[in-house]
C-alpha positions in Angstrom: 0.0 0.0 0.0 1.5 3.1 -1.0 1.0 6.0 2.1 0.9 9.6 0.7 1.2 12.2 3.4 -0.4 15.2 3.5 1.0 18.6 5.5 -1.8 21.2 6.4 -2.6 24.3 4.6 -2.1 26.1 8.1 1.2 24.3 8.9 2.9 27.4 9.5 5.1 28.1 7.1 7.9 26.4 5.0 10.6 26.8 7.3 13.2 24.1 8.8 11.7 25.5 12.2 8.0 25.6 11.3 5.5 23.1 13.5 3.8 21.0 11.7 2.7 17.4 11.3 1.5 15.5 8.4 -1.3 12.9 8.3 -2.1 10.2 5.8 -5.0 7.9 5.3 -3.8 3.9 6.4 -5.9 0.8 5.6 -8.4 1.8 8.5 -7.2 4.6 10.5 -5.4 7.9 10.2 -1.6 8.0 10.6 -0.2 11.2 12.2 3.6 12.0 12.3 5.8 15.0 12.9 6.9 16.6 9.3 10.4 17.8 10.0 11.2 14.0 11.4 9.5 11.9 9.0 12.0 9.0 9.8 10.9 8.8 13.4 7.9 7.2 12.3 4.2 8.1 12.8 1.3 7.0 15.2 -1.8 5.4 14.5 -5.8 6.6 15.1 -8.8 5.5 14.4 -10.9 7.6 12.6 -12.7 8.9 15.7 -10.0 9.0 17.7 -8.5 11.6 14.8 -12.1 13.7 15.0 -11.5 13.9 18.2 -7.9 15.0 18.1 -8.7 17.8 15.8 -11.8 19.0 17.2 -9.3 19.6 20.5 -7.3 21.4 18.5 -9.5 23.6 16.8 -11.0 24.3 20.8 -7.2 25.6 21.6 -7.7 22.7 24.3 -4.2 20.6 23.9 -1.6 20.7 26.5 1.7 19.6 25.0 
């Protein structure tokens, strides 16, 4: 299966120091990984667990 990764429109810029993380849709979840370490590799969600994710984000409601 080949995984194409996607970076957002709102990643911040195209810098070596901008924060972003790129997602890409797996066989039957969502596969989330940092974009400036690619090679680290990436973590795995289910599709709700990803809703959810974002929906905290959008909220301004992560504590990292």
């Amino acid at each position: 299966m080949l995984i194409t990764w996607r970076k957002s429109s709102r990643s911040g810029g195209t810098t070596v120091h901008s924060d972003c993380v790129e997602v890409a849709r797996l066989d039957n979840a969502i596969g989330v990984r940092d974009s400036k370490n690619p090679d680290a590799g990436h973590i795995t969600l289910s599709a709700g667990a990803f809703a959810r994710l974002v929906h905290h984000a959008k909220q301004d409601r992560l504590n990292f």
